[in-house]
C-alpha positions in Angstrom: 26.3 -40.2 61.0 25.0 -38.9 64.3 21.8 -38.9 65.4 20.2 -35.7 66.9 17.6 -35.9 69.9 13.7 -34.4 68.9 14.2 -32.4 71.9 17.8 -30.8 69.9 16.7 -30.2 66.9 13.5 -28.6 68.1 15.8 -26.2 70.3 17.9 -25.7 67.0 14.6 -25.1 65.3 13.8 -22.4 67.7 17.2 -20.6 68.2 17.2 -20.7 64.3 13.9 -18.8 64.6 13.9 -16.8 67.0 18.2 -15.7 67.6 18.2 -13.3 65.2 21.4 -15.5 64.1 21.9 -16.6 60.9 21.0 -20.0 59.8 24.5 -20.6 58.7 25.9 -19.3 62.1 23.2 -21.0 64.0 24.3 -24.7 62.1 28.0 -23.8 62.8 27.9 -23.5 66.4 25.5 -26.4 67.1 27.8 -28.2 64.9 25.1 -29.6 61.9 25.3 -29.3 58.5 23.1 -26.4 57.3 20.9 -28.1 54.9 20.0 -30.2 58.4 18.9 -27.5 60.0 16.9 -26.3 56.9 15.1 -30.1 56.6 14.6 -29.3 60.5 13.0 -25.9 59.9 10.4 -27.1 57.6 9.9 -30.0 59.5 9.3 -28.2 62.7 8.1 -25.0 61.6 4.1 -25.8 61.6 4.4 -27.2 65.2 3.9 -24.7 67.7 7.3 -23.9 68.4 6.9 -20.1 68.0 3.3 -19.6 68.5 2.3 -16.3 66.9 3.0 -14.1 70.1 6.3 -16.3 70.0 7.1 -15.1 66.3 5.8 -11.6 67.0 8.7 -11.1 69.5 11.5 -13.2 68.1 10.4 -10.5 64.7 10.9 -7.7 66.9 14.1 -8.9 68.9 15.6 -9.3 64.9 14.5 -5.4 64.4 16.2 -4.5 67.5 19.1 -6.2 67.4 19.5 -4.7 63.9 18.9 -1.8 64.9 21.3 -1.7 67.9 24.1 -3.0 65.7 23.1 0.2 63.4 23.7 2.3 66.3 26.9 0.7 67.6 28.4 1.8 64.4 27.1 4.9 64.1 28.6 5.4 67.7 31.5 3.9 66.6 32.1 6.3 63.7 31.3 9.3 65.6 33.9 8.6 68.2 36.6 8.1 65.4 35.6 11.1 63.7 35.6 13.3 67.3 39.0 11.9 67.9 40.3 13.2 64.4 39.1 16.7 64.3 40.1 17.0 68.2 43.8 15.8 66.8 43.7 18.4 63.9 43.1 21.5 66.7 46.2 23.4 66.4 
């Protein structure tokens, strides 16, 4: 079993928090299992690793990330649907 530095898993803590990332793609790419980085979250969570400010952002980041990636695809479909209707132009 490996053993994890405080100073990791509070930085897994906080990407988990704060990425906008899923917990399960958080735990994949830092390589721990993600019941770990659950036991981690509620372990760390009521330390000030995201003080309120801290979580006020990281909540609004999420929206806009969300919101970008709403966008994107909108974007995305638009361009398909211009590059039909211009190929249907006789």
């Amino acid at each position: 079993m490996k053993k994890h530095t405080e100073a990791f898993k509070q930085e897994a803590v906080r990407i988990a928090l704060t990425s906008g990332l899923s917990r399960r793609r958080v735990s994949a790419d830092l390589g721990v299992g993600l019941s770990t980085l659950g036991k981690w979250v509620s372990q760390y969570r009521p330390s000030d690793l995201t003080a309120a400010p801290q979580a006020d952002l990281a909540r609004d980041n999420e929206r806009l990330r969300h919101e970008n990636r709403i966008l994107k695809e909108e974007r995305e479909i638009l361009t398909k649907a211009t590059q039909f209707f211009a190929s249907q132009r006789p």
